[in-house]
N, C-alpha and C positions, 0 to 999 in steps of 0.2 A: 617101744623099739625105735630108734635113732636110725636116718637114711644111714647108708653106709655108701664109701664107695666103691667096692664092689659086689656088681650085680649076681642075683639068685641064678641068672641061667647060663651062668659060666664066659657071660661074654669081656669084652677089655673094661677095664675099672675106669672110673671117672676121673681118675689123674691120668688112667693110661690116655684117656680119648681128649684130655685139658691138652699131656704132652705131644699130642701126634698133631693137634689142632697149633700149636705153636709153632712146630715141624713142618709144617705147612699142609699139612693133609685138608682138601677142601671139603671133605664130607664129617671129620670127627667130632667138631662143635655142633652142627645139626643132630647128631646122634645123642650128645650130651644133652643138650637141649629139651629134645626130645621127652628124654626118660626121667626129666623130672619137670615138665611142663607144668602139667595140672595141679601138681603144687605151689609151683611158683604164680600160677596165677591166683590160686586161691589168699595165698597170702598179699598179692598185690591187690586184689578184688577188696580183699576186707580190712588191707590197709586204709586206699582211697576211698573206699565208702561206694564206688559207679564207678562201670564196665568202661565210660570213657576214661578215666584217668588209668584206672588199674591196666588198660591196655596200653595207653603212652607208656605209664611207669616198668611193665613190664618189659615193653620194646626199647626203653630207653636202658632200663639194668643190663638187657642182653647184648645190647651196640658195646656200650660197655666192658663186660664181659669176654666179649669176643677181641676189643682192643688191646685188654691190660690183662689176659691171659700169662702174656709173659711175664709179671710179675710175679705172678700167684708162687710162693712160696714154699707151699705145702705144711703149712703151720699149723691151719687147719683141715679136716675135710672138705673137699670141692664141694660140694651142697650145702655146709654151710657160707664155705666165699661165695657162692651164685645168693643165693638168700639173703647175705650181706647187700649184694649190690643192687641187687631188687628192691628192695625195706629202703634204704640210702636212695636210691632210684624215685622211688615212689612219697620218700618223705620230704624232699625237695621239690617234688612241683608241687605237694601241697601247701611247704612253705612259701612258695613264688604265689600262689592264690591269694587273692585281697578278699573272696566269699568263696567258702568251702560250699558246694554242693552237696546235697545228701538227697540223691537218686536211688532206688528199690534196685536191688538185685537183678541181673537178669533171670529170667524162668527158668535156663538153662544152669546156674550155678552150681547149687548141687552133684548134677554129671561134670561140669567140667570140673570144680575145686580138688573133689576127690579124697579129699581129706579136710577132718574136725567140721561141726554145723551147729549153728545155731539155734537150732531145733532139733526137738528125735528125728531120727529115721522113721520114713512114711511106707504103709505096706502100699500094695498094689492097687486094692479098693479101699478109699475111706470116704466117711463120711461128710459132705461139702460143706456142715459147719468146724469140722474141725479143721478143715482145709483153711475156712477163713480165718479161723483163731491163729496158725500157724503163720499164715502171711502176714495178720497184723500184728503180730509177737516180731517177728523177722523185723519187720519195716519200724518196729518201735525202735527197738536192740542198732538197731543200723544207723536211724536217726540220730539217737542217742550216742552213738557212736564218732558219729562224724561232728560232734560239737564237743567231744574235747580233745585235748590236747595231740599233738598228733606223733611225739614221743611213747605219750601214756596211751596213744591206741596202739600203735605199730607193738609195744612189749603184751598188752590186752592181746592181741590177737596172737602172737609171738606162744607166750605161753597159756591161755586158758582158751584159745579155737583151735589150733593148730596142734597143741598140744606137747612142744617142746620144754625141757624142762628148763629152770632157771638159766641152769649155768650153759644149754647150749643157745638161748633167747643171747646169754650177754654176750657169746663170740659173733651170733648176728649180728648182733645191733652194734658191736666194737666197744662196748662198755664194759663197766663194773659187776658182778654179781650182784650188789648190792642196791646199783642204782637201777636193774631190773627190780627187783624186789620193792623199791619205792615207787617205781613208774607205775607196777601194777596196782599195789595197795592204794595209790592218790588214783587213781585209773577207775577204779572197782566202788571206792568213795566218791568219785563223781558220777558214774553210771548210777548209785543206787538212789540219789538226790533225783537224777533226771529219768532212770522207769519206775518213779515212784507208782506209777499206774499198775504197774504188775505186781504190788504186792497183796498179800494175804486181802482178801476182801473185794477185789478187785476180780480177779479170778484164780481157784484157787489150786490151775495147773500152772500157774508160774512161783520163778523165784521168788524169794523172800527181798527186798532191800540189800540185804547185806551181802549177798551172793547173787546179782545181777546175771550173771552168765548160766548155761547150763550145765549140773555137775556132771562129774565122767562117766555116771551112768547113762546118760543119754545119748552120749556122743557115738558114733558109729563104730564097729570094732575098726580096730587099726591104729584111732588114733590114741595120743599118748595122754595117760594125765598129768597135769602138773604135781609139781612137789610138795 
């Protein structure tokens, strides 16, 4: 299921509260904001790899955002233009980095992303070695993540965490259907070179090599699978 912009509890639609926020209304961008926060962090969090960048990148999309409002078109969806400028936000300071950092998640991510994860959904009590297994699954996946390309991670996260499908990955990121569809496949063939440690043999609740991520049976209801 695709955000939409208008909301389930009858309130003003995301273009309405984009248009009232141009109109000068000083509360409608915070409200905007607001109600699709914890996604947009989640995608900035696992663009930048740490909670420091993913929070610049997020504060920098929204400075943004709130400036060139007037622009917005309505070409597309307001949540995908906000996602646009976030992904764009976020993949420029990590172009401006000469050493990409690749820092652990915070403990909190989980509750805050709110959507797609990298691991299954945890019950309430488990048990403390599988707990370990999951964090060092996490911190492999992340690592591994933040050393390649940061095109080929933004569309990775785009569509196989988040769960967007191709073609709404490429009105994000302003490209091609097509060059999403490369960025993942070169994306997915460099993840399987570098968690080669989670393959078969290794241990044998991880993926395979060739499917580095986890597939959409794991993922938390909600989110979407890829195509």
């Amino acid at each position: 299921m695709s955000p939409a912009d208008e909301p389930p509890d009858g309130g003003p639609s995301d273009a309405a509260l984009l248009a009232a926020h141009v109109a000068g209304d000083p509360a409608a961008f915070g409200v905007l904001f607001g109600r699709h926060r914890d996604r947009l962090w989640a995608v900035a969090l696992r663009t930048t790899g740490n909670p420091e960048d993913a929070a610049d990148g997020l504060q920098d999309g929204m400075v943004a955002a709130y400036r060139r409002a007037a622009s917005f078109r309505g070409e597309a969806m307001v949540t995908t233009w906000l996602h646009r400028v976030v992904v764009n936000a976020c993949l420029d300071r990590l172009r401006a980095q000469k050493v990409r950092r690749a820092e652990p998640l915070p403990d909190d991510h989980e509750e805050r992303g709110g959507r797609g994860s990298l691991v299954s959904a945890t019950t309430d009590v488990e048990d403390p070695a599988d707990l370990s297994v999951r964090a060092e699954r996490r911190r492999l996946v992340l690592d591994a993540l933040g050393r390649i390309p940061a095109e080929q991670r933004a569309a990775l996260v785009l569509v196989d965490m988040e769960g967007y499908s191709v073609l709404e990955a490429a009105a994000i990121l302003d490209c091609a259907v097509g060059t999403v569809k490369s960025r993942c496949s070169r994306g997915r063939t460099r993840l399987a070179g570098l968690l080669g440690v989670l393959a078969p043999g290794g241990d044998p609740d991880h993926e395979p090599p060739g499917n580095p991520l986890p597939p959409p049976s794991v993922r938390p209801q909600g989110s979407r699978a890829p195509p």
